[in-house]
KOLDRENLUM-326386 format. One record per residue (C-alpha): residue number from 0; x, y, z; chain; residue in one letter. Coordinates in nm, 4 decimals. Layout:
! KOLDRENLUM-326386
<site NUM, <X, Y, Z>, A, A>
...
***
This chain:
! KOLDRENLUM-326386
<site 0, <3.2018, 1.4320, 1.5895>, A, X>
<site 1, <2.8447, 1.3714, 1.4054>, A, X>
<site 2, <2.6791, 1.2155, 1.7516>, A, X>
<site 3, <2.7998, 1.5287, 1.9373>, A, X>
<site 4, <2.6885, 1.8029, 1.7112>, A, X>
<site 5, <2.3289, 1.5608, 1.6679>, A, X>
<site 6, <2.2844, 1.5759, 2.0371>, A, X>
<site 7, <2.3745, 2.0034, 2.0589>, A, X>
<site 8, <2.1061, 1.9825, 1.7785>, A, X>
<site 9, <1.8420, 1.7914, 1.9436>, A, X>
<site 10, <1.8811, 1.9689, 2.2841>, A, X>
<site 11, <1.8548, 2.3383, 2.0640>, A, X>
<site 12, <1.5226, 2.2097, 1.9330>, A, X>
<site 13, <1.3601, 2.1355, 2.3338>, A, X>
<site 14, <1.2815, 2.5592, 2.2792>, A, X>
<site 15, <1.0123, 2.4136, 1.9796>, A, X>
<site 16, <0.9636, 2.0998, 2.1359>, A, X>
<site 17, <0.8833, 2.0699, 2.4689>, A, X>
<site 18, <0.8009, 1.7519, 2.5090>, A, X>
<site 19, <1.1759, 1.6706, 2.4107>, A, X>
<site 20, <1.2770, 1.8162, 2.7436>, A, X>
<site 21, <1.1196, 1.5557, 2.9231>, A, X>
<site 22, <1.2360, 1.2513, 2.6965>, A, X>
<site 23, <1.4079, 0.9861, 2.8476>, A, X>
<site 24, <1.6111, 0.8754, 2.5709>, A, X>
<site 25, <1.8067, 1.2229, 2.5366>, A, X>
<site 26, <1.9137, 1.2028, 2.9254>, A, X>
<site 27, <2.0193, 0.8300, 2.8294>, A, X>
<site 28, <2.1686, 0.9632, 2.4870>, A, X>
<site 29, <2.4235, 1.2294, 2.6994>, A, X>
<site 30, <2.4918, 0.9933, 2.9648>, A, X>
<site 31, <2.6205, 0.7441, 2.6998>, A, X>
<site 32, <2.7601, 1.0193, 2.5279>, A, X>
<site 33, <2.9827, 1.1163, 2.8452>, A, X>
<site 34, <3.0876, 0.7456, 2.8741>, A, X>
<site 35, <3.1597, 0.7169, 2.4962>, A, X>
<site 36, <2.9339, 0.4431, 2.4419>, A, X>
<site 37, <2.8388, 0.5802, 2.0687>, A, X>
<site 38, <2.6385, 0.2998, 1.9573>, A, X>
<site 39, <2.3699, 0.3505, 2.2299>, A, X>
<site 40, <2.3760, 0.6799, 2.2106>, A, X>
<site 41, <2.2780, 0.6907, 1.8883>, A, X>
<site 42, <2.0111, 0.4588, 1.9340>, A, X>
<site 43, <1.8365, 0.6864, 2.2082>, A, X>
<site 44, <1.8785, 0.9608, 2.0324>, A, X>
<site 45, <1.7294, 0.8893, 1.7050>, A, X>
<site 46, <1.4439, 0.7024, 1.9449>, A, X>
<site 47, <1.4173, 1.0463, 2.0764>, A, X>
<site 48, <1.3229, 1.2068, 1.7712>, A, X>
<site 49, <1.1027, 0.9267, 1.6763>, A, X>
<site 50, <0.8768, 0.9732, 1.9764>, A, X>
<site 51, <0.8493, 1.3121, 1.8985>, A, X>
<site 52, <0.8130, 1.3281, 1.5046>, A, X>
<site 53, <0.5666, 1.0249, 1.5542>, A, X>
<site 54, <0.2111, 1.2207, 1.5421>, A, X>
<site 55, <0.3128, 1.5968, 1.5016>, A, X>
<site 56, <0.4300, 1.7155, 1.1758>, A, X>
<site 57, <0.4954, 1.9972, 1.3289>, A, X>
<site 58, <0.7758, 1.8691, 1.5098>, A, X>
<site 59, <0.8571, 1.7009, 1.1911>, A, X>
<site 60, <0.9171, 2.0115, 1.0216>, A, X>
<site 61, <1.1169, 2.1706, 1.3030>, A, X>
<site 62, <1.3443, 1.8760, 1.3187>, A, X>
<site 63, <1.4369, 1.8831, 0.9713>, A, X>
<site 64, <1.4654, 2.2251, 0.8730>, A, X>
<site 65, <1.7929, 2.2068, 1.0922>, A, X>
<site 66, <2.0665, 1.9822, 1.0118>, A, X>
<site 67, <1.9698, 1.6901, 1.1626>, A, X>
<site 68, <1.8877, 1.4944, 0.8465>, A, X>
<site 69, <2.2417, 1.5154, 0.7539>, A, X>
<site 70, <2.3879, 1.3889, 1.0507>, A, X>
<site 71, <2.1564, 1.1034, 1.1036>, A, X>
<site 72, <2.2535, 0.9602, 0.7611>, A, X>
<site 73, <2.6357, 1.0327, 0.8303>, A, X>
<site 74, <2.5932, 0.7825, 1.1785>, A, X>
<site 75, <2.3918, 0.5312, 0.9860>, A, X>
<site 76, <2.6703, 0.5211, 0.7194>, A, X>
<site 77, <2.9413, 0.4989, 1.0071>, A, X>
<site 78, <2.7010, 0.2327, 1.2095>, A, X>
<site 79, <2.5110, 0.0347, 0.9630>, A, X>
<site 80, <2.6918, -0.2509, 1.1136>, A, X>
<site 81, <2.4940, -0.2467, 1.4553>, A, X>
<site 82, <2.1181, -0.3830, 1.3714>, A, X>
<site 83, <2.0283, -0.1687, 1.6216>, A, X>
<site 84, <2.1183, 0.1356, 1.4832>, A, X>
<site 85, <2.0343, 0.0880, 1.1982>, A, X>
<site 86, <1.6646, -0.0302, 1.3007>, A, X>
<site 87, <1.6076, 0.2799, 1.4813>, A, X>
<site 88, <1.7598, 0.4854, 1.1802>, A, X>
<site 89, <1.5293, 0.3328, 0.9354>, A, X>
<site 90, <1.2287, 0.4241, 1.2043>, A, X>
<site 91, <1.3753, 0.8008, 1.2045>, A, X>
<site 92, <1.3941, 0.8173, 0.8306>, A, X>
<site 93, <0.9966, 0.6889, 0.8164>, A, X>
<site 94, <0.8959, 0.9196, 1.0605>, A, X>
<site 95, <1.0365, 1.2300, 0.9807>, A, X>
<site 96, <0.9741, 1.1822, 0.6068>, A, X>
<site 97, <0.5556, 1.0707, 0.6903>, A, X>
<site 98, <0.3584, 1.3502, 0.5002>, A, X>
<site 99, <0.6704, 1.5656, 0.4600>, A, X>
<site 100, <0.8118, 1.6962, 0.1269>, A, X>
<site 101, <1.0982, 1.9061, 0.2623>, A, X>
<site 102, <1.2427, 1.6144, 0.4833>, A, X>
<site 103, <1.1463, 1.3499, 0.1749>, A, X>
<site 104, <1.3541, 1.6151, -0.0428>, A, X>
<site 105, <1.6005, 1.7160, 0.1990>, A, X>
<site 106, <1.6762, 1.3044, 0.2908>, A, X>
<site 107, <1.7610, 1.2644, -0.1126>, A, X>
<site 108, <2.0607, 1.4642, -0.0812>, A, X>
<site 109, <2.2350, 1.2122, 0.1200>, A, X>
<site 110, <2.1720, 0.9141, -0.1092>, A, X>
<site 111, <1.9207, 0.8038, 0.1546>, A, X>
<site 112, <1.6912, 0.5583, -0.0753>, A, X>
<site 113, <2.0275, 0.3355, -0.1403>, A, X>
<site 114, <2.0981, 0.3252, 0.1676>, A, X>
<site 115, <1.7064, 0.1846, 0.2813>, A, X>
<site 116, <1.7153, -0.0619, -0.0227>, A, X>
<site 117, <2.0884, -0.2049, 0.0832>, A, X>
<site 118, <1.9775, -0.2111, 0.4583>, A, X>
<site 119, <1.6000, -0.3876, 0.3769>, A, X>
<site 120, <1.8138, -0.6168, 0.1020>, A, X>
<site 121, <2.0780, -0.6967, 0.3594>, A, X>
<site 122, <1.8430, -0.8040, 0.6389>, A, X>
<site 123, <1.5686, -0.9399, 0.3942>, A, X>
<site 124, <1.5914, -1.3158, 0.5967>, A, X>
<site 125, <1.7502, -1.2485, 0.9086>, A, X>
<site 126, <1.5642, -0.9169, 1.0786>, A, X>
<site 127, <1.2105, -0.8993, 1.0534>, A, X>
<site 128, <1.1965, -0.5772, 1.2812>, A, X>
<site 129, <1.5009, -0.4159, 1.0031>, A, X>
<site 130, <1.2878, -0.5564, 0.7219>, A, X>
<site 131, <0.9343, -0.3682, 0.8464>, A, X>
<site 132, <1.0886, -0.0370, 0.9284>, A, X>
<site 133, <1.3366, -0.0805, 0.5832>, A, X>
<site 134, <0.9910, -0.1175, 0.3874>, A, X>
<site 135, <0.7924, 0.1606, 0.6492>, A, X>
<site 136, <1.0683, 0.3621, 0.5279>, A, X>
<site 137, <1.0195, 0.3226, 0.1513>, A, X>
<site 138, <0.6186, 0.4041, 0.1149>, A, X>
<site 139, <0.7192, 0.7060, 0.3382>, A, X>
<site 140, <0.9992, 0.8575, 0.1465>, A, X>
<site 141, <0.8037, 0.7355, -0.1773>, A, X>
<site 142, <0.4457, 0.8780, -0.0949>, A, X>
<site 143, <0.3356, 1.1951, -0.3533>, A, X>
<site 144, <0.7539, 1.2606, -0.4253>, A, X>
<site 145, <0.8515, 1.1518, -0.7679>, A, X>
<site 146, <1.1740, 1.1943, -0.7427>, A, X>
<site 147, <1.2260, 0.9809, -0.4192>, A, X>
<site 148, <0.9781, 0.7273, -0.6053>, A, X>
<site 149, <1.2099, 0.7324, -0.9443>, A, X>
<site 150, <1.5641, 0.6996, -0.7898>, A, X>
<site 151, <1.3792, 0.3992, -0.5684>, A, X>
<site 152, <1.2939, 0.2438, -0.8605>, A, X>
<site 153, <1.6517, 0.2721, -1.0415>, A, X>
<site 154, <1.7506, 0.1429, -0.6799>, A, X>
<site 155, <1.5867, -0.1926, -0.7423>, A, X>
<site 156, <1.3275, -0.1308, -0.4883>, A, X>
<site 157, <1.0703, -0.3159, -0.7023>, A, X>
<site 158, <1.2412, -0.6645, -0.7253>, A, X>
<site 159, <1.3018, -0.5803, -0.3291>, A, X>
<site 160, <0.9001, -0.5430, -0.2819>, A, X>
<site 161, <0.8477, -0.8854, -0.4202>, A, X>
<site 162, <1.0930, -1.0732, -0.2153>, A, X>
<site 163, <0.9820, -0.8305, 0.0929>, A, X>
<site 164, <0.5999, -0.9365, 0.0215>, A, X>
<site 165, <0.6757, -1.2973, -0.0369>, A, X>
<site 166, <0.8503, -1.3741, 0.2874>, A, X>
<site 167, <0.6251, -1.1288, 0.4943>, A, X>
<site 168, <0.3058, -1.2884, 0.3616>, A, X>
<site 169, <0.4644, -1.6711, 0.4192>, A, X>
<site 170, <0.5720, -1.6005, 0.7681>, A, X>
<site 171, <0.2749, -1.4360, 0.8945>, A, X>
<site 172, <0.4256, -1.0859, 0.9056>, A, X>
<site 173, <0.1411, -0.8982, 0.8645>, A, X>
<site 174, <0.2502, -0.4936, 0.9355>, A, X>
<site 175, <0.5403, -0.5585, 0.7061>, A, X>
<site 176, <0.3363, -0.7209, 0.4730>, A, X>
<site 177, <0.0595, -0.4196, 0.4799>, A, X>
<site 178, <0.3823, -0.1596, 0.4542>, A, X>
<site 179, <0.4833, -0.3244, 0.1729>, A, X>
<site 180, <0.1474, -0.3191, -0.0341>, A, X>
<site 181, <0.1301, 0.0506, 0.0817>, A, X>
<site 182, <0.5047, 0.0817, -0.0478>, A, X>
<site 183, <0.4364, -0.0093, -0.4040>, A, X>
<site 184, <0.0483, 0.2042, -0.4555>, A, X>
<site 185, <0.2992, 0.4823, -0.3641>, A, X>
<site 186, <0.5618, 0.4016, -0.5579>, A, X>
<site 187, <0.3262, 0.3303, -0.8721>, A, X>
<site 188, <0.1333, 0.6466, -0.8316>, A, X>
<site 189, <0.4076, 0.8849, -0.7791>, A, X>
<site 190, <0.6370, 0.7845, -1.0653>, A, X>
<site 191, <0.4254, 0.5797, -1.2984>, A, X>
<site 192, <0.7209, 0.3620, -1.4683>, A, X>
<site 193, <0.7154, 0.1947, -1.1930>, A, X>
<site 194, <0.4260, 0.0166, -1.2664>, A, X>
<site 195, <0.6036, -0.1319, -1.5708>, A, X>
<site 196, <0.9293, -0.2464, -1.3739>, A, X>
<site 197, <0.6627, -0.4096, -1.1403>, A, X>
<site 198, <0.5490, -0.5859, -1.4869>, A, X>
<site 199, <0.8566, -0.7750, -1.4984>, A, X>
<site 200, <0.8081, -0.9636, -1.2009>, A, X>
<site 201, <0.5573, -1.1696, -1.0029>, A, X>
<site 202, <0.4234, -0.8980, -0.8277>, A, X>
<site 203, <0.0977, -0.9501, -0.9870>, A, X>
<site 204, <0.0455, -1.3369, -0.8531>, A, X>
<site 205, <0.1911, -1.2182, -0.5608>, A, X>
<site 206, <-0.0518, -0.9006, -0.4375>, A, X>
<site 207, <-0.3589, -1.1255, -0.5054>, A, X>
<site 208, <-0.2624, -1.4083, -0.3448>, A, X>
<site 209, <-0.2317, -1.1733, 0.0080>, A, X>
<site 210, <-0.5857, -1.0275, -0.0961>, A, X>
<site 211, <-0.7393, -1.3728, -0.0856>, A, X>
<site 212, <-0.6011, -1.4687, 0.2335>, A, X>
<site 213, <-0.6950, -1.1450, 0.3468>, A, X>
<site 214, <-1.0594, -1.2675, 0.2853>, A, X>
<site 215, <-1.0057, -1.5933, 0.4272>, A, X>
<site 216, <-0.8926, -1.8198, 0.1780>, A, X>
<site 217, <-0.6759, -2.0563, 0.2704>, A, X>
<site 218, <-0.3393, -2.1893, 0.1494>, A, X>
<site 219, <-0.4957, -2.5765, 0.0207>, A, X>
<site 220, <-0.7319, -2.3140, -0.1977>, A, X>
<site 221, <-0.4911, -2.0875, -0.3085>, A, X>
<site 222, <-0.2127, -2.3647, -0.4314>, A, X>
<site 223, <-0.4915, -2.5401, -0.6828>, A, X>
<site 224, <-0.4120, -2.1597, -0.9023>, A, X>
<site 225, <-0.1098, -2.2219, -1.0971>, A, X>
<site 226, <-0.0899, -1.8782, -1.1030>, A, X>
<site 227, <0.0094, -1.9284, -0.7154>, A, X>
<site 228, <0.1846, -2.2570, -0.6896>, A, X>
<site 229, <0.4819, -2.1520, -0.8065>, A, X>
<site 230, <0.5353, -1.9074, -0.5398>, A, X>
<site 231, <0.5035, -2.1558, -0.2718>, A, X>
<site 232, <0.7375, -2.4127, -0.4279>, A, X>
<site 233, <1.0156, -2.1060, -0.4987>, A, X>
<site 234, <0.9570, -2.0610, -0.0900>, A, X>
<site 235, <0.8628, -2.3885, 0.0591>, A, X>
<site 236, <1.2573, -2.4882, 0.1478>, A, X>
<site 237, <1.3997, -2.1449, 0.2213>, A, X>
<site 238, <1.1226, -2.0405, 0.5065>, A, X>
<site 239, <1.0344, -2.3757, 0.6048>, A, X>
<site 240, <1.1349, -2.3211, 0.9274>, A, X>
<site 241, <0.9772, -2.0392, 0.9384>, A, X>
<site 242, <0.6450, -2.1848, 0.8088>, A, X>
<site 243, <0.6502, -2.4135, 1.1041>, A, X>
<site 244, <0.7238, -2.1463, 1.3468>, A, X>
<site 245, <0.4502, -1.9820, 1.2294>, A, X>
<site 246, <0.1695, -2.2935, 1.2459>, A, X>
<site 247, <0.0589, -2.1574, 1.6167>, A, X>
<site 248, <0.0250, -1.7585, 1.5092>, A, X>
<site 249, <-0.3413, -1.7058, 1.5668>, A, X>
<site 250, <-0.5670, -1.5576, 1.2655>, A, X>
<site 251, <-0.5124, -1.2091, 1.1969>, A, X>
<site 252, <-0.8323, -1.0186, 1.3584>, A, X>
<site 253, <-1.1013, -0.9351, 1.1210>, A, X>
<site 254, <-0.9902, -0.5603, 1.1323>, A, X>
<site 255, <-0.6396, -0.6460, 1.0505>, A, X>
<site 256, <-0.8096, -0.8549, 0.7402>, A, X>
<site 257, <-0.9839, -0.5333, 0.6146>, A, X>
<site 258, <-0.6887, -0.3471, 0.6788>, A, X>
<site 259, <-0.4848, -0.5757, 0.4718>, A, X>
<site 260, <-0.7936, -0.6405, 0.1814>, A, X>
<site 261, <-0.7890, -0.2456, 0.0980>, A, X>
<site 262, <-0.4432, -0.2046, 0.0932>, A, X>
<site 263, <-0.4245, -0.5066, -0.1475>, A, X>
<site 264, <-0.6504, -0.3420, -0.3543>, A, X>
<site 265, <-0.4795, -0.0067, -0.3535>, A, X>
<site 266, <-0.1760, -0.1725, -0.4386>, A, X>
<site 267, <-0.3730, -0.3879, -0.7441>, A, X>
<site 268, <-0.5328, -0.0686, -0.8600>, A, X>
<site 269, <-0.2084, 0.1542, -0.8500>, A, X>
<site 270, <-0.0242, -0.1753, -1.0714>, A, X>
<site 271, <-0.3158, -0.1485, -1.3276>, A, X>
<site 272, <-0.2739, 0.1609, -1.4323>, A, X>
<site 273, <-0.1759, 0.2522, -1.7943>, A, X>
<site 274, <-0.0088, -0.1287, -1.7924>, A, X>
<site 275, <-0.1948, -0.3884, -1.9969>, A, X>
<site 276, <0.0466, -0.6612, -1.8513>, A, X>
<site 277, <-0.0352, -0.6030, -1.4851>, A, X>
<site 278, <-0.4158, -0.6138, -1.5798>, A, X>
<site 279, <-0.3747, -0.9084, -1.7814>, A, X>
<site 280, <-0.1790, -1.0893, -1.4880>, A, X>
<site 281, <-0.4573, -0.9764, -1.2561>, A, X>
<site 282, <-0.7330, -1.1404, -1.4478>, A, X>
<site 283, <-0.5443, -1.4574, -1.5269>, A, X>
<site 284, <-0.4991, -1.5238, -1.1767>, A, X>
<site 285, <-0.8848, -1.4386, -1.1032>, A, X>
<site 286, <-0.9071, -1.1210, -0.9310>, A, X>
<site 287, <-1.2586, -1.0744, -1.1494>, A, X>
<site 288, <-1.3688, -1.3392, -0.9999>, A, X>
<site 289, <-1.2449, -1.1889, -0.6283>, A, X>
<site 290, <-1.4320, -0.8861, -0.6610>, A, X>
<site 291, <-1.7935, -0.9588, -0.7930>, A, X>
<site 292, <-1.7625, -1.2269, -0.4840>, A, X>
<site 293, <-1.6861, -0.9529, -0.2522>, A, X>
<site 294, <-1.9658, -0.7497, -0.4118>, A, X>
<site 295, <-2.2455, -1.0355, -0.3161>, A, X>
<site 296, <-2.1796, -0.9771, 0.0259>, A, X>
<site 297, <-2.2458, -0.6690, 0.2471>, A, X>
<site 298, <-2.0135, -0.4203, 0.2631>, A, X>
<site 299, <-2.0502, -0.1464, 0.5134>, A, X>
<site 300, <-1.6842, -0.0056, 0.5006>, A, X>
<site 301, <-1.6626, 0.3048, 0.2818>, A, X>
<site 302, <-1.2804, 0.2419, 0.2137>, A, X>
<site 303, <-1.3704, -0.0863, 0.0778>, A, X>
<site 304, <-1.6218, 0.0177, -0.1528>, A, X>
<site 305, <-1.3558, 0.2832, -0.2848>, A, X>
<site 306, <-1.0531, 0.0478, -0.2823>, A, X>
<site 307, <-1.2957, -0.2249, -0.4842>, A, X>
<site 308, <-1.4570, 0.0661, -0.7231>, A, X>
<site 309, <-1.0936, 0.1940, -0.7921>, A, X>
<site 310, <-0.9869, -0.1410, -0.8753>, A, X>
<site 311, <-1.2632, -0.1942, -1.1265>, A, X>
<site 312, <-1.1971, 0.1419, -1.3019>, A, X>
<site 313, <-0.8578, 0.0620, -1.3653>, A, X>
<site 314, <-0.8212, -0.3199, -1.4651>, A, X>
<site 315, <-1.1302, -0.1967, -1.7241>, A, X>
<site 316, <-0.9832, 0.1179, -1.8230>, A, X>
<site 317, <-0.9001, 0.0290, -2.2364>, A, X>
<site 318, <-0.9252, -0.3482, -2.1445>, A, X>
<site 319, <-1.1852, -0.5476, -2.3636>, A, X>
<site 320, <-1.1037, -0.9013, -2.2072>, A, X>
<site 321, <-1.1571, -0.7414, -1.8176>, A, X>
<site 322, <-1.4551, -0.5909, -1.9384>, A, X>
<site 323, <-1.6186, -0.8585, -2.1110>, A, X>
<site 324, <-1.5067, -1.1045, -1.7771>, A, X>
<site 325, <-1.6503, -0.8725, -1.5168>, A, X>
<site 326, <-1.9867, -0.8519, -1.7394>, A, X>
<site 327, <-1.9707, -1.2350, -1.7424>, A, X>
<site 328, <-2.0075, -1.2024, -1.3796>, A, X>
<site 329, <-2.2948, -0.9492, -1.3559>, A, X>
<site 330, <-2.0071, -0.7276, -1.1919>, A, X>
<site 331, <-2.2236, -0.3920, -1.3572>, A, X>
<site 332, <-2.5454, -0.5705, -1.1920>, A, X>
<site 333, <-2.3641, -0.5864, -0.8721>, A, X>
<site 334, <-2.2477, -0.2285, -0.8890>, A, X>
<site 335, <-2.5811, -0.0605, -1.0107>, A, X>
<site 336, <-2.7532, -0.2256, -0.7043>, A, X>
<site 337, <-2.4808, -0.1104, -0.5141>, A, X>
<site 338, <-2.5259, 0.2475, -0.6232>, A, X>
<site 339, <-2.8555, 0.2763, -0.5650>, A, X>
<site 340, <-2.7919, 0.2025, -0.1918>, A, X>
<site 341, <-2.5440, 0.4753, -0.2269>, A, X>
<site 342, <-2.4813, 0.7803, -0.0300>, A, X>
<site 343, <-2.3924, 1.1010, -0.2608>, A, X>
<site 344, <-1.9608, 1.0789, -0.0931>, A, X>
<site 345, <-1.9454, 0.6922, -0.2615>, A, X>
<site 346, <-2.1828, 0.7253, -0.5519>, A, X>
<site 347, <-1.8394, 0.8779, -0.7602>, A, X>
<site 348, <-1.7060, 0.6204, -0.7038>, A, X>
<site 349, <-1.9419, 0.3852, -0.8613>, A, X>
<site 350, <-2.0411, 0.5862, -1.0857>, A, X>
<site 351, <-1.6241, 0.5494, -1.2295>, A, X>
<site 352, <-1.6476, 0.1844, -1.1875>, A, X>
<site 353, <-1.8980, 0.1356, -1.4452>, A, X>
<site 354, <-1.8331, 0.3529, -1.6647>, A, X>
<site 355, <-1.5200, 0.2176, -1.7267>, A, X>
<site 356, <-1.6641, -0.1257, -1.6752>, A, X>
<site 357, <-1.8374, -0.0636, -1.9920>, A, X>
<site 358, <-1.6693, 0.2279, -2.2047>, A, X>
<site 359, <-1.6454, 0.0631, -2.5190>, A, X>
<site 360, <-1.7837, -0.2795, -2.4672>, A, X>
<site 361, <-1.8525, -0.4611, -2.7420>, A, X>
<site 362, <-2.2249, -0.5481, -2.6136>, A, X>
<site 363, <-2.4583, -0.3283, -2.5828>, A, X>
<site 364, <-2.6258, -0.2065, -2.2724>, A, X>
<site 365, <-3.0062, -0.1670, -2.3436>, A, X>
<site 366, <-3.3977, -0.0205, -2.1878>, A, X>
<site 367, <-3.4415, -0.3913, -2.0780>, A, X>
<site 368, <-3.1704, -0.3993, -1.8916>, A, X>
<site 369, <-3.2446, -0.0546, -1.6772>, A, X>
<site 370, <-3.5882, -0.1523, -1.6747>, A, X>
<site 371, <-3.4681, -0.5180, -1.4689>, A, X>
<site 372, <-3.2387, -0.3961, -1.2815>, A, X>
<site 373, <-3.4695, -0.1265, -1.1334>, A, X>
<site 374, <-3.7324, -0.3412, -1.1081>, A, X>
<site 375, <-3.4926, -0.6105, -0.9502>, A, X>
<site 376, <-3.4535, -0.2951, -0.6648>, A, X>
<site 377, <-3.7977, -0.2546, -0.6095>, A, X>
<site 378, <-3.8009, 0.0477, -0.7926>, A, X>
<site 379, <-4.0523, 0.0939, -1.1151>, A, X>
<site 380, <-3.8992, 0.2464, -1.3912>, A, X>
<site 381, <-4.2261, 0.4667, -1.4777>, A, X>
<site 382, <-4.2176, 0.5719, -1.1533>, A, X>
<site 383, <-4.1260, 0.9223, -0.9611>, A, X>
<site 384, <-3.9094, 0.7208, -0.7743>, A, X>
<site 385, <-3.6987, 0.6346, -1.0322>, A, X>
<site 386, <-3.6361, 0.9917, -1.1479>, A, X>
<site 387, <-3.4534, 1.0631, -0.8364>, A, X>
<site 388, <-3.2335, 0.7246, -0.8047>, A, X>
<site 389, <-2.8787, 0.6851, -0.8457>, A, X>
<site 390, <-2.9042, 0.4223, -1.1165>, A, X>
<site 391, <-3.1304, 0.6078, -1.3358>, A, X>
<site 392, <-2.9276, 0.9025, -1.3023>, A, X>
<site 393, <-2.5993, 0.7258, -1.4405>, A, X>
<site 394, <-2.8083, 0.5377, -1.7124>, A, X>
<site 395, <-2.9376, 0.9498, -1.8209>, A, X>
<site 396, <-2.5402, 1.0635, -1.7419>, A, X>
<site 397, <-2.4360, 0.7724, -1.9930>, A, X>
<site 398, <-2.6421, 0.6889, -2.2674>, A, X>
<site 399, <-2.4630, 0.9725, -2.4847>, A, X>
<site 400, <-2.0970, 0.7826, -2.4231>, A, X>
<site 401, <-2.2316, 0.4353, -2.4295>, A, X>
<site 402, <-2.3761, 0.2108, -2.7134>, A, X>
<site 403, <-2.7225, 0.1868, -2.4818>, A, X>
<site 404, <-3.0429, 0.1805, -2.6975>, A, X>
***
């Protein structure tokens, strides 16, 4: 019996694990055991390995280089009726599988990424607590692993992403919603095609609309975008209720906003590349516009200014019509004052961001230009000072690659 030979497992790792010993769940898991109530057992027991697998990859390792992987998946086939199983299956799965290759790899063999994207699918409008660990579960299994990231994909797992992101974003879910936009940068980085299954759906509309909320837009804004409004008629009668339920939920905290802007971002930037589509969808629905805004204002997060600078680099990489929008918008003004503020970790960064921004533009970037936008820093361009800044060094870096005279 799977639950019996999980347990023997469990109790055989306490001699790695000490702090397994002492876990109330297993004592719960063999008392339940003894009175054959399998359901709960299961459900302390996989909470047992979850406590422990939560911050140690250690413990991770230990756990799955036995054959516990294989007999968690056989209970969650047997079980996937219970919610509750299956919730604290889909929590095991993320855990053990968080900055793991072996357990990512090892998980594969037992057709685990069906299983999360019939579970997620199945409980998509009904379990919100199924739905976040489902989608916790994907990024996890999906993060630097190709192959998990490919047979995801041939799953359906990107139609799943936009229904998952829809509903989380309308009813306020905002973990699910920030697993989900972590779920498809991984999926879109580790198996690039992806990025063009994402093309066939709204994904696009979708991902920006959660960015602007994330920087306070509201919903009256947001609906004026025809780019947008179709999203909230598609969902205005299915989560009504839900919309109404949700009318007292608090604003998320400005740290949960930032949180939720850079994974946006990520998400946008992983979509972008090597996918003309995506990029055109992202500047028809004005995420241009989004980011030189952002760029007026202050920004002292680091992982903003890398999330935005990545963003740049890849909606401009081999894309006149981005190019020549974000230069509309003095978005390579923005950044060269923002590099010379600089330090020497972010200045990469930048540095990217503008050349990509304008890598083949059309215009041409000229002396005049350097000369007002050091001058617009305080800086004179005759000047020692100048030798040593940021800007001037990028202008020396590119005038060989760019048409600057």
């Amino acid at each position: 019996m799977s639950i019996t030979k999980l347990y023997k497992l469990i109790v055989k790792c306490c001699g790695e694990i000490k702090e397994l010993e002492s876990n109330p769940n297993l004592r719960l898991a063999k008392r339940s055991i003894k009175q054959c109530e399998i359901r709960y057992a299961i459900v302390y027991l996989f909470t047992s390995i979850t406590n422990v697998t939560s911050n140690s990859l250690k413990n991770r390792q230990i756990i799955g280089s036995t054959e516990v992987i294989e007999y968690i998946m056989d209970l969650l086939n047997n079980y996937s009726d219970h919610n509750d199983v299956v919730e604290s299956g889909l929590a095991v799965i993320a855990n053990l599988c968080s900055h793991c290759n072996e357990n990512k790899d090892r998980f594969n063999q037992f057709n685990t990424n069906q299983y999360v994207i019939d579970q997620t699918n199945k409980h998509i409008n009904d379990e919100m607590k199924i739905m976040e660990q489902g989608v916790r579960a994907i990024s996890s299994l999906s993060a630097n692993n190709s192959t998990n990231a490919e047979e995801l994909g041939k799953h359906g797992v990107c139609a799943l992403l936009v229904d998952v992101l829809s509903v989380s974003h309308y009813s306020n879910q905002l973990h699910i919603t920030q697993f989900a936009l972590s779920a498809i940068a991984n999926l879109c980085s580790s198996y690039p095609e992806n990025v063009n299954e994402f093309a066939k759906t709204t994904i696009c509309s979708i991902v920006l609309l959660v960015l602007h909320k994330s920087f306070g837009n509201d919903d009256e804004f947001l609906v004026e975008n025809p780019m947008f409004s179709h999203i909230y008629n598609s969902y205005e009668v299915k989560h009504q209720s839900k919309r109404i339920m949700n009318k007292k939920i608090q604003h998320n905290s400005q740290i949960e906003n930032l949180n939720t802007s850079v994974l946006a971002l990520m998400a946008i930037s992983s979509l972008s590349v090597k996918c003309l589509p995506n990029k055109m969808s992202f500047v028809e629905a004005g995420i241009c516009q989004v980011l030189a805004n952002v760029l007026t204002t202050k920004i002292v997060k680091s992982d903003m200014i890398i999330s935005i600078c990545s963003t740049i680099a890849n909606l401009t990489a081999n894309c006149n019509i981005s190019k020549q929008k974000f230069i509309e918008l003095k978005t390579d003004m923005l950044l060269l004052e923002l590099l010379s503020n600089s330090s020497e970790s972010l200045a990469p960064h930048i540095e990217k961001a503008l050349t990509n921004l304008c890598a083949n533009y059309s215009g041409k970037l000229n002396s005049k230009s350097h000369k007002k936008v050091l001058e617009g820093l305080g800086i004179k361009s005759n000047s020692s000072q100048s030798t040593s800044n940021p800007v001037t060094s990028w202008f020396r870096k590119s005038a060989n690659v760019f048409n600057i005279v």
